[in-house]
Backbone and ligand atoms as CSV (ligand in chain L), in Angstrom:
chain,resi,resn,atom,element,x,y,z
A,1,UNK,N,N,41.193,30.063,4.426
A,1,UNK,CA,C,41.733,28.817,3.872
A,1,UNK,C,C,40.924,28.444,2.621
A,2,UNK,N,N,41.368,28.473,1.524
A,2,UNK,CA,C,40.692,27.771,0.254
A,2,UNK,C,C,40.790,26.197,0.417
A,3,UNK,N,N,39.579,25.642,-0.594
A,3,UNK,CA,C,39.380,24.380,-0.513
A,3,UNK,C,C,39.205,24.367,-1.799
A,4,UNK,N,N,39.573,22.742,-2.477
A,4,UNK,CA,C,39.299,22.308,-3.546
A,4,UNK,C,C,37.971,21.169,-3.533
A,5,UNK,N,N,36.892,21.843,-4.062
A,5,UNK,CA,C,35.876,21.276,-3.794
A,5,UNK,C,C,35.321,20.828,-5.704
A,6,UNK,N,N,35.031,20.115,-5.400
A,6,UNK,CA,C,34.339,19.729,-7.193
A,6,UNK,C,C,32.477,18.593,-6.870
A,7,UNK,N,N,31.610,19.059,-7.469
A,7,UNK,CA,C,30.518,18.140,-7.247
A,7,UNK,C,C,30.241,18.190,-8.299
A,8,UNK,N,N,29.140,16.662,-8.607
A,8,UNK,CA,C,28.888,16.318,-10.100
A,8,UNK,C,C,27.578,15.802,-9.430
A,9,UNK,N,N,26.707,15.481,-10.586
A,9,UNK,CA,C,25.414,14.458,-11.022
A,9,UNK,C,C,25.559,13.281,-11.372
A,10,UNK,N,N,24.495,12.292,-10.839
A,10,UNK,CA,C,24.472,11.212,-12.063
A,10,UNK,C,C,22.870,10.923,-12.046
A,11,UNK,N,N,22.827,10.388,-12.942
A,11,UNK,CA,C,21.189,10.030,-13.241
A,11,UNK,C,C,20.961,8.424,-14.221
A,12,UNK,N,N,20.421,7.960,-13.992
A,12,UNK,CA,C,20.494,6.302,-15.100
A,12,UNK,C,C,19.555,5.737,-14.814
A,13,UNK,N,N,18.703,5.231,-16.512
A,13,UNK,CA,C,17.717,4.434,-16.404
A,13,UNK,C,C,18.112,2.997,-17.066
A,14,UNK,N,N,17.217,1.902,-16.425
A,14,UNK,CA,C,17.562,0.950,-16.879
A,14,UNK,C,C,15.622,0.298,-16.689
A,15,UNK,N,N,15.715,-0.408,-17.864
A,15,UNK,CA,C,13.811,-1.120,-18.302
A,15,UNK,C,C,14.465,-2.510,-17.666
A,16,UNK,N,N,13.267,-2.834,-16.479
A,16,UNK,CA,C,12.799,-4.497,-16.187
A,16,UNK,C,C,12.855,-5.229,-17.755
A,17,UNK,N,N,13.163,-6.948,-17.147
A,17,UNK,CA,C,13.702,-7.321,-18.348
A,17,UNK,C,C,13.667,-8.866,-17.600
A,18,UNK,N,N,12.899,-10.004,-17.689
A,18,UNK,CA,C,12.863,-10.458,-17.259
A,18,UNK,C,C,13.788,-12.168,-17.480
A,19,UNK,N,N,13.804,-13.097,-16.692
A,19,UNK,CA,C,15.654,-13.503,-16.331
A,19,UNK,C,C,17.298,-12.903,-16.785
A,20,UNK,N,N,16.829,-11.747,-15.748
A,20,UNK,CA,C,18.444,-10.845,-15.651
A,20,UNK,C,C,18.389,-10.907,-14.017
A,21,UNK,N,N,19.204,-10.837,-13.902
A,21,UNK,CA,C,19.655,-10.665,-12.065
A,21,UNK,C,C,19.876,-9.405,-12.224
A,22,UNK,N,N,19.228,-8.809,-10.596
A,22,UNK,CA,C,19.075,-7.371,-10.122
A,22,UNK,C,C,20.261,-6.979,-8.959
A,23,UNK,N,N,21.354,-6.066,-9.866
A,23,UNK,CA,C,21.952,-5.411,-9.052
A,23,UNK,C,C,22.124,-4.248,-8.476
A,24,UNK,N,N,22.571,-3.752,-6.983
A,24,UNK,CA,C,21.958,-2.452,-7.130
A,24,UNK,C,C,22.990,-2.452,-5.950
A,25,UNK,N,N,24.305,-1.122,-6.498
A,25,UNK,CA,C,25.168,-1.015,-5.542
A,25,UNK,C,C,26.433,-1.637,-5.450
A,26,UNK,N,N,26.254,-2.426,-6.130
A,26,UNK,CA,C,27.248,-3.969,-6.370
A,26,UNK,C,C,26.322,-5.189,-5.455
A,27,UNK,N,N,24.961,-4.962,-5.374
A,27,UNK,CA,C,24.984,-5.998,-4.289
A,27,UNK,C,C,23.927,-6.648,-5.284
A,28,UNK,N,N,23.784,-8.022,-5.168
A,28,UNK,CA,C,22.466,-8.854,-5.768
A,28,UNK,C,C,21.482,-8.466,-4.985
A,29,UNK,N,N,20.180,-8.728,-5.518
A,29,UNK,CA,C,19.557,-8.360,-4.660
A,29,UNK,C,C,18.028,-9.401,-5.497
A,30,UNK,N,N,17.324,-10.366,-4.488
A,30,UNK,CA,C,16.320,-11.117,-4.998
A,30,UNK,C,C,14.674,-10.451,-5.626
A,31,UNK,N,N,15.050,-11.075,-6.759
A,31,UNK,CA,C,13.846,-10.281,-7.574
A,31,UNK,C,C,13.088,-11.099,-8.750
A,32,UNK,N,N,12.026,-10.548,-8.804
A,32,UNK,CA,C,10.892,-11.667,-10.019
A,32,UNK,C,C,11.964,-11.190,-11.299
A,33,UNK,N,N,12.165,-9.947,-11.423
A,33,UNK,CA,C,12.560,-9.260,-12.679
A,33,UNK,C,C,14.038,-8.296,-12.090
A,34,UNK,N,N,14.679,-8.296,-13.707
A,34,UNK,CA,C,16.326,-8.152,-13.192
A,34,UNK,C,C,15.917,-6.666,-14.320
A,35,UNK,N,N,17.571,-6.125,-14.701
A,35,UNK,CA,C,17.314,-5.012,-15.375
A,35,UNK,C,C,17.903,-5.294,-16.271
A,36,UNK,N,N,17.524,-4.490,-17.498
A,36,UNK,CA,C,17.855,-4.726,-19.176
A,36,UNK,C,C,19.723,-4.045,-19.145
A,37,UNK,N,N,20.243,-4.299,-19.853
A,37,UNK,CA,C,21.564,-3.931,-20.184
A,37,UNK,C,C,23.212,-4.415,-20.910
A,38,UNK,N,N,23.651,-3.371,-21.782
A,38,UNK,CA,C,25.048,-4.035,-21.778
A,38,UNK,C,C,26.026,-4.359,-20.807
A,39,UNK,N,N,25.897,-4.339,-19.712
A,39,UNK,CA,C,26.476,-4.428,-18.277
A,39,UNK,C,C,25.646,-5.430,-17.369
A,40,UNK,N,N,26.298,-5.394,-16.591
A,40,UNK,CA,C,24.379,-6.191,-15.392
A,40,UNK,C,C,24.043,-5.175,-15.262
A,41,UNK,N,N,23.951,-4.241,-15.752
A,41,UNK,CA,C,22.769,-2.865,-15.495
A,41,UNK,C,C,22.890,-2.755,-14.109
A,42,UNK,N,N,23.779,-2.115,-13.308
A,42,UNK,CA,C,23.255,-1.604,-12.257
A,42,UNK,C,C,23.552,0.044,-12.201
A,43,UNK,N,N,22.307,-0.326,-12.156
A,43,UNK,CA,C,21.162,1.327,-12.188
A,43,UNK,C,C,22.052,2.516,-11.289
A,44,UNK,N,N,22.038,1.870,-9.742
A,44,UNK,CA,C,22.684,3.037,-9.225
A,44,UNK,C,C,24.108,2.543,-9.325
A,45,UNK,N,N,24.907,1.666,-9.043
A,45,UNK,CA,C,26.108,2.299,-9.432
A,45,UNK,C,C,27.230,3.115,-10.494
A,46,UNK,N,N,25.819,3.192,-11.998
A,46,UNK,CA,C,26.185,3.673,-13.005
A,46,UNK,C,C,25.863,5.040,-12.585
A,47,UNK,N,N,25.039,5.613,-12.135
A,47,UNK,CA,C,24.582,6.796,-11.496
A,47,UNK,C,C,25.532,7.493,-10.853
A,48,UNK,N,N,25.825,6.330,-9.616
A,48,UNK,CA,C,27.422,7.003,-9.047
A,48,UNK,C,C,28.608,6.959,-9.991
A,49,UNK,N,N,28.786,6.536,-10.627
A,49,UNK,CA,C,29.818,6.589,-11.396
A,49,UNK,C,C,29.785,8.036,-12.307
A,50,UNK,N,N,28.219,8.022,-12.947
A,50,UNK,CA,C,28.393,9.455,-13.480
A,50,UNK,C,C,28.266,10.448,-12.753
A,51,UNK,N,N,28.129,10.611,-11.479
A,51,UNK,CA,C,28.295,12.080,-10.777
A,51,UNK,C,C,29.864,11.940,-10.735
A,52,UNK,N,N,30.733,10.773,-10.052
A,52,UNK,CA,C,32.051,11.315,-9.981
A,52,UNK,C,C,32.792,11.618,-11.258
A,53,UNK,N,N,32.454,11.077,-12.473
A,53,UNK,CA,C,33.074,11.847,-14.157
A,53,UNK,C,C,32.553,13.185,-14.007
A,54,UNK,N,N,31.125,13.357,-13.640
A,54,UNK,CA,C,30.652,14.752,-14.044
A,54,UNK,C,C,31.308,15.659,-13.125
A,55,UNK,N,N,31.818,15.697,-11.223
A,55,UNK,CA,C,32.216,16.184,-10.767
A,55,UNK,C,C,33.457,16.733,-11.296
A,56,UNK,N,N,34.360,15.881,-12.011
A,56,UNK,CA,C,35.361,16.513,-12.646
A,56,UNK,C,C,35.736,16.670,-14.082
A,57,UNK,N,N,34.189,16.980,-14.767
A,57,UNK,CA,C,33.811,16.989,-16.327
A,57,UNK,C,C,35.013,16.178,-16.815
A,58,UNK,N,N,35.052,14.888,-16.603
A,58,UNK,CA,C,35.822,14.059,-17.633
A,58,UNK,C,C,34.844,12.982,-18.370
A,59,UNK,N,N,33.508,13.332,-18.708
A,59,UNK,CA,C,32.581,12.907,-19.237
A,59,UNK,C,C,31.537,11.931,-18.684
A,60,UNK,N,N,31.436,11.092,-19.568
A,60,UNK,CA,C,30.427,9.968,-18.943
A,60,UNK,C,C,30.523,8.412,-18.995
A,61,UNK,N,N,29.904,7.560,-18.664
A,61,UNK,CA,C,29.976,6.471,-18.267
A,61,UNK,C,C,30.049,5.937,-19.615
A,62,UNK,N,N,29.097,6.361,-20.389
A,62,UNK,CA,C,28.731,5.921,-22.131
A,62,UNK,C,C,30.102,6.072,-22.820
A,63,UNK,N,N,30.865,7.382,-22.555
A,63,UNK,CA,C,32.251,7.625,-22.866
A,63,UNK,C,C,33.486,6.702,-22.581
A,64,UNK,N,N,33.048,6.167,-21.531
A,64,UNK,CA,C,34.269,5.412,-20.692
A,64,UNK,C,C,34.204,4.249,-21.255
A,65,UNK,N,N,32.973,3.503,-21.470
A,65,UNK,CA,C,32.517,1.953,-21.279
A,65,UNK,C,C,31.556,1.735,-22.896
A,66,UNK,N,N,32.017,2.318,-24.280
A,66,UNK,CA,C,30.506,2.303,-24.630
A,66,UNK,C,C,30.130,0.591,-25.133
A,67,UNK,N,N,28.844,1.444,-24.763
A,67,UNK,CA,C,27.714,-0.328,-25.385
A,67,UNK,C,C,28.172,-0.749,-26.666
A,68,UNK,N,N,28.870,-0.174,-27.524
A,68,UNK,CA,C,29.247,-1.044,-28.692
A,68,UNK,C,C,30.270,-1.493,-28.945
A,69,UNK,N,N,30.630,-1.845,-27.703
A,69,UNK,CA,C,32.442,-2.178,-27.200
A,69,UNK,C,C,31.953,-3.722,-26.545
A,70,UNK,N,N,32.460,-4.872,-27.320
A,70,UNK,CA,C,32.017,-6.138,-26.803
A,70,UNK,C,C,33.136,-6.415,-25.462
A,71,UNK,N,N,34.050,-5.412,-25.450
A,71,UNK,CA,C,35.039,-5.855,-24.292
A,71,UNK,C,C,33.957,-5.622,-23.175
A,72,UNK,N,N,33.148,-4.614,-22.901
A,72,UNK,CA,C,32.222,-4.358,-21.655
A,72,UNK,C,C,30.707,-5.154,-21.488
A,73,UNK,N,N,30.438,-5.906,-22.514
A,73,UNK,CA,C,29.216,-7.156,-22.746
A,73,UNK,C,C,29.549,-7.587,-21.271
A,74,UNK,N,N,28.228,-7.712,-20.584
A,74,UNK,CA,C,27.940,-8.319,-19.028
A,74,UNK,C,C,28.861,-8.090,-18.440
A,75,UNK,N,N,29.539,-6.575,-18.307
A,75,UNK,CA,C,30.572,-6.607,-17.721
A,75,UNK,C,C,30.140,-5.671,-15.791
A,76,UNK,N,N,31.028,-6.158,-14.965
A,76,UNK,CA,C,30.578,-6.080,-13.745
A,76,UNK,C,C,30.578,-4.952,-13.679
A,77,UNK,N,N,30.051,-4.046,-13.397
A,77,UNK,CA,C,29.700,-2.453,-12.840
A,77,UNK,C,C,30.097,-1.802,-11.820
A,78,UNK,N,N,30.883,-2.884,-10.692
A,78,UNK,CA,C,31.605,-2.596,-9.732
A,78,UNK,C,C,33.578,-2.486,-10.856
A,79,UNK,N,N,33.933,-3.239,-11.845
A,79,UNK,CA,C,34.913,-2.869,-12.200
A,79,UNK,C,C,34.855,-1.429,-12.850
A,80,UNK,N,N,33.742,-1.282,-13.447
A,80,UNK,CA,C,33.510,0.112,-14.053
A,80,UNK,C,C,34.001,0.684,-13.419
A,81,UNK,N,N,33.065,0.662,-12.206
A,81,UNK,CA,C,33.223,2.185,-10.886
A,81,UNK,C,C,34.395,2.283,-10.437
A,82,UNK,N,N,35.035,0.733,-10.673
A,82,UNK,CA,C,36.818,0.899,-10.134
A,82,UNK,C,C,37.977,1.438,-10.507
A,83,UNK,N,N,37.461,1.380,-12.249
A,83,UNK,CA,C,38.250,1.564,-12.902
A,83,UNK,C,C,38.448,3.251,-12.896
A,84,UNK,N,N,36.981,3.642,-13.227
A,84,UNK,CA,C,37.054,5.038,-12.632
A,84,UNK,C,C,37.388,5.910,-11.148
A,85,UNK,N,N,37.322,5.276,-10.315
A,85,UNK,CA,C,37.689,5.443,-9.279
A,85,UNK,C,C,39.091,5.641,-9.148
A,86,UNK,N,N,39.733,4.535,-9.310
A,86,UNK,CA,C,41.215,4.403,-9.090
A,86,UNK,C,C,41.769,5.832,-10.036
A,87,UNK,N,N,41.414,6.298,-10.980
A,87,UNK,CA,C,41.799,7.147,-11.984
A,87,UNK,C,C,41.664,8.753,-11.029
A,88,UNK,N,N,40.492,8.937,-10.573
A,88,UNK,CA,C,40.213,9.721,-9.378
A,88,UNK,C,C,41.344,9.790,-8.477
A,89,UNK,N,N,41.549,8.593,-7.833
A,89,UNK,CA,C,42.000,8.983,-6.793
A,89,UNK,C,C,43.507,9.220,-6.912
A,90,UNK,N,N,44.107,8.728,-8.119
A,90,UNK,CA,C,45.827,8.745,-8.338
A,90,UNK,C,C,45.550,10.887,-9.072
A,91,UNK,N,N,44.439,11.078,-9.230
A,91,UNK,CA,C,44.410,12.735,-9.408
A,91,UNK,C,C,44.582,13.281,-7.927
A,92,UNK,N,N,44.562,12.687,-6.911
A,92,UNK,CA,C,44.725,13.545,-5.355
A,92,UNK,C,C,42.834,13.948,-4.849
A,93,UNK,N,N,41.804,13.227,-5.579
A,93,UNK,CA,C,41.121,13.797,-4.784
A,93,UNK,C,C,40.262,13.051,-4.182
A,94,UNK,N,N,39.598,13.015,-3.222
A,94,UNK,CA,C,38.832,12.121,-1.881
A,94,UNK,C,C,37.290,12.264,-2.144
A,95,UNK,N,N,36.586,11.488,-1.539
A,95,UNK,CA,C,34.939,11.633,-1.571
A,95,UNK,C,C,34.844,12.415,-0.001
A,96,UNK,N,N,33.695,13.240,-0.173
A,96,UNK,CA,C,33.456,13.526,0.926
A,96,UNK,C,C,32.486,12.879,1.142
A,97,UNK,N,N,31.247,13.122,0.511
A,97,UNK,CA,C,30.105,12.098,0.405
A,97,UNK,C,C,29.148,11.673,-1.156
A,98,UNK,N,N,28.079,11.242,-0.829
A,98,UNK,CA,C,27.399,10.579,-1.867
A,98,UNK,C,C,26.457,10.050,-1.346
A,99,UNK,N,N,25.590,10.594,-2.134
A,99,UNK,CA,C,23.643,10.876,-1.676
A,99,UNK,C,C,23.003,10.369,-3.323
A,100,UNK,N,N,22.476,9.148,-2.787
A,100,UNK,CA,C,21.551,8.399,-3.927
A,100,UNK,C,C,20.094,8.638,-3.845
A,101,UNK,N,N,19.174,8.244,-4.552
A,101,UNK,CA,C,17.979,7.843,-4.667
A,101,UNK,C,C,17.793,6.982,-5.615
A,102,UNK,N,N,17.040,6.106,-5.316
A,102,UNK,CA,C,16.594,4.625,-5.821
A,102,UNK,C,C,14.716,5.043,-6.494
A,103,UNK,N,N,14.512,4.946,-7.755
A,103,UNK,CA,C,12.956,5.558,-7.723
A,103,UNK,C,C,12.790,4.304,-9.035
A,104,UNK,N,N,11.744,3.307,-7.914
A,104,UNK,CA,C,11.071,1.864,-8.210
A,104,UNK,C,C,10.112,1.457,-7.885
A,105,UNK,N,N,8.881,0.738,-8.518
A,105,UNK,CA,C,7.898,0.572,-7.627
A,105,UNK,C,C,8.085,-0.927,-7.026
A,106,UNK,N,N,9.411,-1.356,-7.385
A,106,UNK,CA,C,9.648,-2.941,-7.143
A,106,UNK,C,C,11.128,-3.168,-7.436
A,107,UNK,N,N,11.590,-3.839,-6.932
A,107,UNK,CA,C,11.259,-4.669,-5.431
A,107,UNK,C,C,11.395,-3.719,-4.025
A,108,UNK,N,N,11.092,-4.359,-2.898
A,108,UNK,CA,C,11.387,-3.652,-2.339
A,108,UNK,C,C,12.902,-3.607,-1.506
A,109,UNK,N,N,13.011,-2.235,-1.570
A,109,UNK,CA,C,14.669,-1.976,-1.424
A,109,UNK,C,C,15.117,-1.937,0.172
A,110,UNK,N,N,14.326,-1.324,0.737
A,110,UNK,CA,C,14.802,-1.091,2.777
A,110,UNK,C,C,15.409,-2.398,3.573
A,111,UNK,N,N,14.755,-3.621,2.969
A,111,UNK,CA,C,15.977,-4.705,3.711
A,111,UNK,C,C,16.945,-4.788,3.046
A,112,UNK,N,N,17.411,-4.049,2.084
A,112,UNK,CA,C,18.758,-4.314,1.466
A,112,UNK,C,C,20.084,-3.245,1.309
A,113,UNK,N,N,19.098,-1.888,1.989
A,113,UNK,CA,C,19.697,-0.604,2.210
A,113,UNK,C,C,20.537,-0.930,2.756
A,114,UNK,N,N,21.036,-1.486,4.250
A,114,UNK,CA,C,22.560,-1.271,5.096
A,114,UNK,C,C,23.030,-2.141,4.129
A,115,UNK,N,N,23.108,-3.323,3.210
A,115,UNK,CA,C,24.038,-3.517,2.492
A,115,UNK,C,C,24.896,-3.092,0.958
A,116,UNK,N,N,23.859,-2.637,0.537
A,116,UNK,CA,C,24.077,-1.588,-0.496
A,116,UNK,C,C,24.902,-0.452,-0.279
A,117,UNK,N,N,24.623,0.328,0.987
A,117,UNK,CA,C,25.127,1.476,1.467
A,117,UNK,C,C,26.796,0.785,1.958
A,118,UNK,N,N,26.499,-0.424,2.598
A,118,UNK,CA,C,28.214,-0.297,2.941
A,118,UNK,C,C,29.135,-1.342,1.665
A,119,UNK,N,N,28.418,-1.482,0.385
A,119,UNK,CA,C,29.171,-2.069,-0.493
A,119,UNK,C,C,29.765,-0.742,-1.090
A,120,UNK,N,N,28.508,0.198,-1.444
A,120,UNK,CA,C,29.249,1.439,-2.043
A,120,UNK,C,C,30.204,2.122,-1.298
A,121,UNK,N,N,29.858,2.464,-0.343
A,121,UNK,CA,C,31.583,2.992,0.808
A,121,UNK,C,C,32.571,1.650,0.636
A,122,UNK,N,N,32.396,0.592,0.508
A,122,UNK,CA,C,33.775,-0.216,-0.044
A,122,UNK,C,C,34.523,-0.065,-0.466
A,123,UNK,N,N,33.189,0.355,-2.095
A,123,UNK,CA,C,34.024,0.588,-3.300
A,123,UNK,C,C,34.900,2.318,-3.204
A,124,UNK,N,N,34.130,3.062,-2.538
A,124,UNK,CA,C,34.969,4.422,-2.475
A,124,UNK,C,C,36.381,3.988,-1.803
A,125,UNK,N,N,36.170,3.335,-0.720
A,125,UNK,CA,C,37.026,3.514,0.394
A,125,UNK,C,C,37.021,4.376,1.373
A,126,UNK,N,N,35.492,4.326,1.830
A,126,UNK,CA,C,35.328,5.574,2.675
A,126,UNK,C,C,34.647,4.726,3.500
A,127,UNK,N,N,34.222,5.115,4.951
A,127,UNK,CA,C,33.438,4.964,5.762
A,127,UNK,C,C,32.165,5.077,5.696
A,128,UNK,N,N,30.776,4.278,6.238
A,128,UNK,CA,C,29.668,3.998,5.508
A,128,UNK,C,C,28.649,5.089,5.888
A,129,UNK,N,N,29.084,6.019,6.812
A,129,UNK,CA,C,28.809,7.324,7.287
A,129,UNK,C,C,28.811,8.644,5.750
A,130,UNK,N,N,29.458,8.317,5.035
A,130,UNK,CA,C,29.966,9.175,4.299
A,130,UNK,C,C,29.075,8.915,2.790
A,131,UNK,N,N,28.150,7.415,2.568
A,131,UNK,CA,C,27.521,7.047,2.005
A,131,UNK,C,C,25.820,7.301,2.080
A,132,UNK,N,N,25.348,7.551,1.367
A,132,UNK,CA,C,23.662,7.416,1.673
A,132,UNK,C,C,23.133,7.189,0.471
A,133,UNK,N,N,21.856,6.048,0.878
A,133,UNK,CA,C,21.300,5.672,-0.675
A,133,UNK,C,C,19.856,5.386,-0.108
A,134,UNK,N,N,18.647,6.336,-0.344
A,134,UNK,CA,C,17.384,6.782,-0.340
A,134,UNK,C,C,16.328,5.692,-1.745
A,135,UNK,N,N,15.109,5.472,-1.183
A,135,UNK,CA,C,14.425,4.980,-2.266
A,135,UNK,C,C,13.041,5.012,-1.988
A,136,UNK,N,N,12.542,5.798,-3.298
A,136,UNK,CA,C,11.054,5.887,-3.024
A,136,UNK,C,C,10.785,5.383,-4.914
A,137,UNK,N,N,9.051,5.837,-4.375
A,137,UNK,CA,C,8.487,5.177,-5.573
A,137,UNK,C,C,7.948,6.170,-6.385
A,138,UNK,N,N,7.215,6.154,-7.619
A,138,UNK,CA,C,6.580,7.008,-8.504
A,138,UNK,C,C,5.246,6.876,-8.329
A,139,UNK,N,N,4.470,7.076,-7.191
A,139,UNK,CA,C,3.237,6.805,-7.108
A,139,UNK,C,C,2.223,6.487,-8.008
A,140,UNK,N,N,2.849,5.155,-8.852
A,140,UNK,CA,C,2.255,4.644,-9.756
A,140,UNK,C,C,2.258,5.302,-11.262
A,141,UNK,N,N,2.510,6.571,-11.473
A,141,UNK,CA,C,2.278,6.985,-11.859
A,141,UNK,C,C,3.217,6.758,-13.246
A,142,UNK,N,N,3.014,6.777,-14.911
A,142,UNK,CA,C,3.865,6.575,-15.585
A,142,UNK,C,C,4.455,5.412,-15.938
A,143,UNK,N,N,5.463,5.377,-16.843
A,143,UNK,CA,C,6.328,3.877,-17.090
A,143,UNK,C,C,6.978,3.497,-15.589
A,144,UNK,N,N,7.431,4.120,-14.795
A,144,UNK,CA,C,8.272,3.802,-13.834
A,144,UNK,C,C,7.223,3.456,-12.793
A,145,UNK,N,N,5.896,4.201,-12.621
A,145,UNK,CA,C,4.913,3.319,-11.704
A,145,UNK,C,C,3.959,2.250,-12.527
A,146,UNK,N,N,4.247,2.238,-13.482
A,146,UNK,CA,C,3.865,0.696,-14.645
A,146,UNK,C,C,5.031,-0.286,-14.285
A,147,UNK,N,N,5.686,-0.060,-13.261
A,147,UNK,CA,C,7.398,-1.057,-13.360
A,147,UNK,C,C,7.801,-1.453,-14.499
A,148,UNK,N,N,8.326,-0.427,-15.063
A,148,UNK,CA,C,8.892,-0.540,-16.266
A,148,UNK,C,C,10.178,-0.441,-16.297
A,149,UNK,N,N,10.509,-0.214,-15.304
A,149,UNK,CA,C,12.062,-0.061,-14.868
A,149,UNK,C,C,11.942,0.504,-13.751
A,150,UNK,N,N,13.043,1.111,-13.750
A,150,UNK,CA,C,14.066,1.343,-11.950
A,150,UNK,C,C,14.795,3.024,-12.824
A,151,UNK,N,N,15.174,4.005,-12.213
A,151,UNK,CA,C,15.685,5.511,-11.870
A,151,UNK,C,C,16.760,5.151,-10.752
A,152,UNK,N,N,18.034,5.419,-11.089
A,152,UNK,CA,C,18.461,6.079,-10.110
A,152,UNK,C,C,19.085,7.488,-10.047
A,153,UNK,N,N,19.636,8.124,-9.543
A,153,UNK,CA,C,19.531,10.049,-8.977
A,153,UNK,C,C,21.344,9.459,-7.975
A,154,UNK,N,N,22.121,10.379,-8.189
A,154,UNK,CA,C,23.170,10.484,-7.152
A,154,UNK,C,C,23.833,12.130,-7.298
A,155,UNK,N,N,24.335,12.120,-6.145
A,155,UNK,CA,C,25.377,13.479,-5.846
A,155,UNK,C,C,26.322,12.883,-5.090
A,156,UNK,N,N,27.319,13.400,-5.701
A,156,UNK,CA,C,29.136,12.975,-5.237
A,156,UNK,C,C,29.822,14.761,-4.805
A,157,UNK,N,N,30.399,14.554,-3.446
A,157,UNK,CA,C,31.346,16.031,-3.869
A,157,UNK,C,C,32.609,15.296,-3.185
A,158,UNK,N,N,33.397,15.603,-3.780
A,158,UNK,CA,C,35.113,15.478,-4.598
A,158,UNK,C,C,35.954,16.749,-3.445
A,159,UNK,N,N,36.626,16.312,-2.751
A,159,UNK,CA,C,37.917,17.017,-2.155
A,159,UNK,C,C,39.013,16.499,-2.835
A,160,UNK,N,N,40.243,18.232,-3.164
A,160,UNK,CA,C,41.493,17.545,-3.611
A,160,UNK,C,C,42.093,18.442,-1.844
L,1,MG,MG,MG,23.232,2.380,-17.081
């Protein structure tokens, strides 16, 4: 039996930036410091967004949305992902899953994991089984253990 299988990357940085609200996932999340951006910057759901373009090389997030487009100024990051999404899925193809990493030395993320994890299966439309979103730190080390920002890392694989 053949399968139509497609997997992509995403990767996105965003610099601390202080009175911005911190989103991560679509979810708020309480923090001294928010993230810099033409969007509310959220870190990982731009991440997920670029593994599912890259899964089916229809480019990137910068492509879709760019920063010098005042229509996308503070624009929500959950419509992004929707907009791309919905485009996905009228092509016939399904998530199987999606595996994040969160790499921050702040705030801390583990009381906010089960909600993050089941906002992003929302937005797929998948079950929260089918979601995973991981977060560690840079052992200080560098701009990102200077909290200079937030990393996020995702893998998406795509059934048609
Ligand atoms: Mg971004």
């Amino acid at each position: 039996m053949s399968s139509n299988l497609r997997i992509g990357t995403g990767f996105d940085v965003h610099r601390f930036a202080e009175n911005r609200p911190l989103f991560l996932g679509g979810v708020s999340i309480p923090s001294a410091v928010g993230l810099e951006g033409h969007s509310d910057a959220d870190v990982l759901l731009h991440a997920i967004t670029d593994a599912v373009l890259g899964a089916l090389a229809w480019g990137d997030i910068g492509q879709w949305f760019p920063d010098t487009d005042a229509q996308w100024k503070g624009s929500d990051s959950k419509v992004l992902f929707a907009t791309v999404w919905r485009k996905v899925k009228e092509e016939g193809w399904h998530l199987i899953n999606c595996d994040s990493t969160i790499v921050a030395e702040q705030p801390k993320i583990a009381p906010h994991m089960k909600s993050i994890t089941e906002s992003i299966a929302g937005l797929f439309g998948v079950e929260a089984s089918r979601v995973s979103v991981k977060a560690t730190t840079f052992e200080k080390m560098g701009s990102l253990g200077r909290s200079e920002g937030m990393v996020a890392q995702s893998v998406v694989l795509l059934e048609k």
